[in-house]
C-alpha positions in Angstrom: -42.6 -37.1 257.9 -41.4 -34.0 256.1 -40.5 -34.2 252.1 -40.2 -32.5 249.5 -42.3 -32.5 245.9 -44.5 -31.5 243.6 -48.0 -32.2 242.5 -48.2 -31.0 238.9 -45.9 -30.4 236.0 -44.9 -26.3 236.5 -41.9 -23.9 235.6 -39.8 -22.8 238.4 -41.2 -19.7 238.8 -44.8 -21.1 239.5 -45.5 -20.8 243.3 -46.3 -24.9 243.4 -43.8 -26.1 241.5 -42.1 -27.6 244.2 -43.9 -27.9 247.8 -43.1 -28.6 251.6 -45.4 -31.5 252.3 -45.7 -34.1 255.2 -46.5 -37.5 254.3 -47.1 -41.0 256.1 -43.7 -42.9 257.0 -42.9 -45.4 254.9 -42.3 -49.2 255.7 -39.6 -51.7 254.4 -40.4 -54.4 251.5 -39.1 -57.3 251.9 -35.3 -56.2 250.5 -35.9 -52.9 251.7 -33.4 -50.4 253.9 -35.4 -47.5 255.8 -33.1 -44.6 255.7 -32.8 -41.7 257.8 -31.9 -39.3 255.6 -29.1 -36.8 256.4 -28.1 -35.3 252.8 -29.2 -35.5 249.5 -28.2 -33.8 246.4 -29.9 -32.4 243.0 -29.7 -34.0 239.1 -31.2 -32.7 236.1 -33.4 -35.9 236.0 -35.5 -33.7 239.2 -35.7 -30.5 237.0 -37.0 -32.4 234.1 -39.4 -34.2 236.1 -40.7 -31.4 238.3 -41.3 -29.5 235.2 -42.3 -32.2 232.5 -44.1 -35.2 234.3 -47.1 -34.4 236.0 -47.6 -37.2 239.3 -51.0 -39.3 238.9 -54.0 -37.0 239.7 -54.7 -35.9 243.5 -50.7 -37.8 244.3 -47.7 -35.5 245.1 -44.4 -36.8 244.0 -41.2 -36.8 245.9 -38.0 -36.1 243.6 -34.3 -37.0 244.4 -32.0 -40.0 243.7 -28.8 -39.0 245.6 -29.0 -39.8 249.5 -26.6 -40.4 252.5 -28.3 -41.4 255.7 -28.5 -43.9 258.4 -30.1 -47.4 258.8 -33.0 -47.3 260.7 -35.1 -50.7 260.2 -34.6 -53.5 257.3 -36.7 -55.5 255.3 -37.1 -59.7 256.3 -34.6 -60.3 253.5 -31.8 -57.9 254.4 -28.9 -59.8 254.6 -25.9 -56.7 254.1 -26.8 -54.1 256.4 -28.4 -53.2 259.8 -29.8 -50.5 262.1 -27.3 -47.9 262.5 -25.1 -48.5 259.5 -24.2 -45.2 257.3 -25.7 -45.5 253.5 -25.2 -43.8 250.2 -27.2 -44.7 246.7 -28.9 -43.4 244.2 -32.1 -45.1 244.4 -35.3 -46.4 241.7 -36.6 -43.3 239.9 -40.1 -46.1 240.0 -39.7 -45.1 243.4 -40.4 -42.2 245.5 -37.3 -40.1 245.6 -35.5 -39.4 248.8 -36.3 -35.5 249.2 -38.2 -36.9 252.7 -37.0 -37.6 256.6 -37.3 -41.3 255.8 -36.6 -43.2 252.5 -36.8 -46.6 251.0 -34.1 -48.1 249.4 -33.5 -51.6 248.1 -30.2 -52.9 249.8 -28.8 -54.3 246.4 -28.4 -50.8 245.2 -26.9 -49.5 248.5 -23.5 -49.5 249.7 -21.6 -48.6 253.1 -20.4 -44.3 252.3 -17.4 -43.3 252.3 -16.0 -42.7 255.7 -13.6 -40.2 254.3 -16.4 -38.0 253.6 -19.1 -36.1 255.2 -23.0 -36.3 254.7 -22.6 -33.6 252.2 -19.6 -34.4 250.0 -21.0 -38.4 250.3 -24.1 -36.8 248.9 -23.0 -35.4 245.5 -21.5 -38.8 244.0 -24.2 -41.9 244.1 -25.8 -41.0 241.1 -23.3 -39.8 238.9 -20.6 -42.5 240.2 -22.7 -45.0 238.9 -23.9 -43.4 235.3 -20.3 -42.8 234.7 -19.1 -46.6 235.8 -21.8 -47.6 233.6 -21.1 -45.7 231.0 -17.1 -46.3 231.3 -17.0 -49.8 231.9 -20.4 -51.6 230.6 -21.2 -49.6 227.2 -17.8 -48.4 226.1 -16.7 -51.4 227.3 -13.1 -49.8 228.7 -11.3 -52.9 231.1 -10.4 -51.6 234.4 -6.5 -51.0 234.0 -6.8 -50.9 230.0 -7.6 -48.3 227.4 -3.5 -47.8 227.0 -3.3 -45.8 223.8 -6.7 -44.3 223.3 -8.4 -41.4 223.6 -11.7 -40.9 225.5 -13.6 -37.5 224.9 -15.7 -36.0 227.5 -18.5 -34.0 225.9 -19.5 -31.6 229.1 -16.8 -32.8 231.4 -17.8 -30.2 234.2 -21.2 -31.5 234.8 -22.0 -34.2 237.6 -21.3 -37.1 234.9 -18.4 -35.8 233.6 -17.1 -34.8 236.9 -17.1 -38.4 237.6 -16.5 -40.1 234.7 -12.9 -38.2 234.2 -11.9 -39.1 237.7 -13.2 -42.7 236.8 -11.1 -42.5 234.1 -8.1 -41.0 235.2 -8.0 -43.8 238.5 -9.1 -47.1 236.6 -7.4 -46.8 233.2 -4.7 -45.7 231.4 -7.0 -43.4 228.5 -6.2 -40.1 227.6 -8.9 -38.5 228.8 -10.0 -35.0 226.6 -12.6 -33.0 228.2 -14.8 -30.2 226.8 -15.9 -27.2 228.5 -16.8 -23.7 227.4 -15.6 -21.2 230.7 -12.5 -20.7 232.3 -13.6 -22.0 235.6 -15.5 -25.0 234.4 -11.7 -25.1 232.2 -9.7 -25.1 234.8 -12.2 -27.6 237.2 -12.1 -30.4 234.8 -8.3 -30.1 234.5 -7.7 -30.1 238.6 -10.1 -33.6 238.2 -7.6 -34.9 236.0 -8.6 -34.4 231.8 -5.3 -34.1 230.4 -6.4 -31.4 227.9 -10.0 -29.1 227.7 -11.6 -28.0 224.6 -14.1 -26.0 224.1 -17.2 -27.0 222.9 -18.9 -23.4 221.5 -16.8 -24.5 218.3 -17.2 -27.7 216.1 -15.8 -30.6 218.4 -14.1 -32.1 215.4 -12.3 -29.1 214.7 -11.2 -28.0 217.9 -9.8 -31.4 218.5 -8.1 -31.5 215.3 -6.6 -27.4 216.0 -5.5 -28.9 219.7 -4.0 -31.7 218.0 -6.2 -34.0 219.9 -8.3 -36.0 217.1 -9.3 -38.6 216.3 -10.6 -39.6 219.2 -11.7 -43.5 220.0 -14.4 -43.2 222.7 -17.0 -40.3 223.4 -19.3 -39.9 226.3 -22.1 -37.7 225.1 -23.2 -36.4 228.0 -24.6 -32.9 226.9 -25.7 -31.2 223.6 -25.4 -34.4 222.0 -28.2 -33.4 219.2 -25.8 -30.5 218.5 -22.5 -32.0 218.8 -23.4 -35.4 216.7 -22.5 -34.4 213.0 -18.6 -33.1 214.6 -18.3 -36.2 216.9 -18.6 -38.4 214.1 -16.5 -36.9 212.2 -13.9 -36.7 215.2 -14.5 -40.7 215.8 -11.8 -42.8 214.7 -13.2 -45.5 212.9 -14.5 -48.9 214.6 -15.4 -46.2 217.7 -17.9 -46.2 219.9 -20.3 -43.4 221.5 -22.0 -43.7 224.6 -24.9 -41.3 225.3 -26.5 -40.2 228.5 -28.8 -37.0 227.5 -32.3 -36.8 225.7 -30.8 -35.8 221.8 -33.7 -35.3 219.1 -33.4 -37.5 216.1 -30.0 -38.6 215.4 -29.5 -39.5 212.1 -26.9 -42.5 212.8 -26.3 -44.0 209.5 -23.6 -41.6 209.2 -21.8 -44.1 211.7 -22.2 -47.4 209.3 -19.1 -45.9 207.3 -16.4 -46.0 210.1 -18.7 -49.0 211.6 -19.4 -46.6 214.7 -21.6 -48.1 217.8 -24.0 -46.2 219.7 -25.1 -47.1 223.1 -27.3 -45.9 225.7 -26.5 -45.1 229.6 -29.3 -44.9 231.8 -28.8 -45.7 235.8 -32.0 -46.6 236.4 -32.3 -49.3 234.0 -31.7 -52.2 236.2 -33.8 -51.1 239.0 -36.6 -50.3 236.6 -36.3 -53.8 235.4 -35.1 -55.5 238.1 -32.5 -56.9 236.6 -30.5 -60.6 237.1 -27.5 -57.9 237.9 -29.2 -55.3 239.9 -26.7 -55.9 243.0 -23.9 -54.6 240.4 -24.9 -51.4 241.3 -24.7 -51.4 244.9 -20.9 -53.6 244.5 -19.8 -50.4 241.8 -20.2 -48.4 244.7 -18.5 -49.8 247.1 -15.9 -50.0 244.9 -16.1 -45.9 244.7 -16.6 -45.7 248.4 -12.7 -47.7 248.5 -11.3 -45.3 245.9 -13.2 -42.1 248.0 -11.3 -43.8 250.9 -7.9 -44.6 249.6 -7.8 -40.7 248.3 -8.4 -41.8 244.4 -11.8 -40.0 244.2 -12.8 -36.8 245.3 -16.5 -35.6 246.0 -17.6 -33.0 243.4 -19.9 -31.3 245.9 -19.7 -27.5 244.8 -22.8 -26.2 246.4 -24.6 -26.5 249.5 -27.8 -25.0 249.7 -28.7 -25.3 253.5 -31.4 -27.4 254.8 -33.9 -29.8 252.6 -36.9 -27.9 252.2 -39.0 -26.5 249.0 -37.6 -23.1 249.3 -33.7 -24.4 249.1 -34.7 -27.1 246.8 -36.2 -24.1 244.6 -32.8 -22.4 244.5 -31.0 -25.5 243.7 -32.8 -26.8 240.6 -32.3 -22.6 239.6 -28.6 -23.4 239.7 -29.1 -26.5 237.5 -31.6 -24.8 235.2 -29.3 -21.9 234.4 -26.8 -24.3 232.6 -23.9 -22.8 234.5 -23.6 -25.4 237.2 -20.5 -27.0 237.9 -20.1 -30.5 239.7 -23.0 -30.8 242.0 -25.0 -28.8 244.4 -26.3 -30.8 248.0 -29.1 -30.1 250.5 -28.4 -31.4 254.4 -30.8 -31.9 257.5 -34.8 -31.3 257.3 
């Protein structure tokens, strides 16, 4: 079958950084979907891969965790789905992305796409759908239908994640929801997704917020700069807060939260397929849920760019997109 990969750690602008490849089809465990695959899309977790994480010697590894596709064949313990049905997830990053023809998925993190939506537009949400539910509603610890009277701040609310996680917010809760952004276009995107204000984040968070009349806040997602940002966010936390972080910060110095009696947690999607977890069928439920919101009109795809077929060449162009740090929503790749 055709992928899509790499076989060494490399810059972008190395001629084998990323690689056309054919590889053996695969075949189902025993909870296992094989997937068609129509559309996939592109995450920073594939650009730091590719260029950071070399595969093990004389092995080339397939990136991408965002797929739409069809049932082909199931595993002996399938019980929710069957040949022919129409897919979206995000995957096991354990596992070999989804960049190929055919991919393996386990059903419990799999759900029925939205109908609403085309291969491409179903594409762009899996991943990020579920960072930001996880994020939203199992570290912040927000109720569905609750959060009247406090204030959630979006650090990077244009990016896949934020993208999301402000719809999220906006359709499941009654939070304000303050995003931050830094151009006029990535401005005036996370308004039309629902933030209620934009600030922006060149300047010290807490004073921007308090200059827009917007701090303090109760909740942040961290989802960019966090490293950068941590010294104003505490500052702009109102105390007994809590900050929930998705990006790869340095050394945060988090005493400064025992004062206001701050939490911190972590988000990281791939945690319960990594460990398997008692709850690992959460995930695939969470998007079903989005796939009835996508239906009913309450969600929206943040598809922004489509970059033509899935190949190394178009692949290439869209991880230059997400490397340039001027990418808004999410870029998607369709057909081999």
């Amino acid at each position: 079958m055709k992928a899509v990969g790499h076989r060494h750690a490399l810059p972008l602008s190395a001629p084998e950084a990323l690689l056309d490849l054919e590889l053996p089809e695969p075949v189902p465990g025993p909870h296992d979907l094989l997937v068609r695959v129509r559309a996939v899309s592109v995450n920073p977790v594939d650009t730091k891969l590719r260029g950071g994480s070399a595969p093990p010697p004389e092995q080339a590894r397939v990136l991408g965790w965002d797929a739409v596709g069809v049932v082909e064949a199931t595993g002996p313990e399938v019980r929710r789905f069957r040949p022919g049905d129409r897919v979206f997830y995000a995957g096991a990053i354990q596992r070999p992305g989804c960049h190929s023809e055919q991919h393996l998925v386990d059903e419990r993190i799999a759900a029925h796409a939205p109908v609403s939506l085309s291969d491409a537009d179903a594409a762009a949400l899996p991943l990020t759908a579920i960072t930001a539910w996880e994020l939203l509603f199992d570290r912040l610890r927000v109720s569905p239908g609750g959060g009247a009277g406090q204030r959630l701040l979006v650090v990077g609310g244009a990016g896949g994640v934020g993208s999301m996680l402000i719809q999220l917010a906006r359709a499941m809760t009654e939070l304000e929801v303050v995003a931050t952004a830094s151009r006029p276009e990535s401005r005036d995107w996370c308004l039309a997704l629902g933030a209620h204000a934009v600030v922006d984040h060149r300047e010290p968070l807490d004073q921007a917020l308090a200059q827009a009349g917007l701090a303090p806040v109760d909740l942040v997602a961290a989802l960019t700069g966090t490293e950068r940002h941590f010294p104003a966010l505490v500052e702009a936390l109102r105390p007994q807060g809590a900050l929930a972080c998705i990006d790869d910060p340095g050394a945060l110095d988090i005493r400064a939260m025992k004062r206001k009696s701050l939490s911190f947690h972590w988000e990281l999607m791939f945690t319960r397929p990594l460990f398997d977890t008692p709850d690992l069928a959460r995930q695939g439920a969470l998007l079903s849920e989005v796939a009835a919101l996508t239906d009913a009109g309450r969600l929206r795809s943040t598809r922004q760019r489509h970059f033509g077929r899935i190949g190394a060449a178009q692949v290439r162009e869209a991880h230059a997109w997400l490397e340039s740090g001027r990418a808004i929503g999410k870029g998607v790749l369709e057909g081999f």
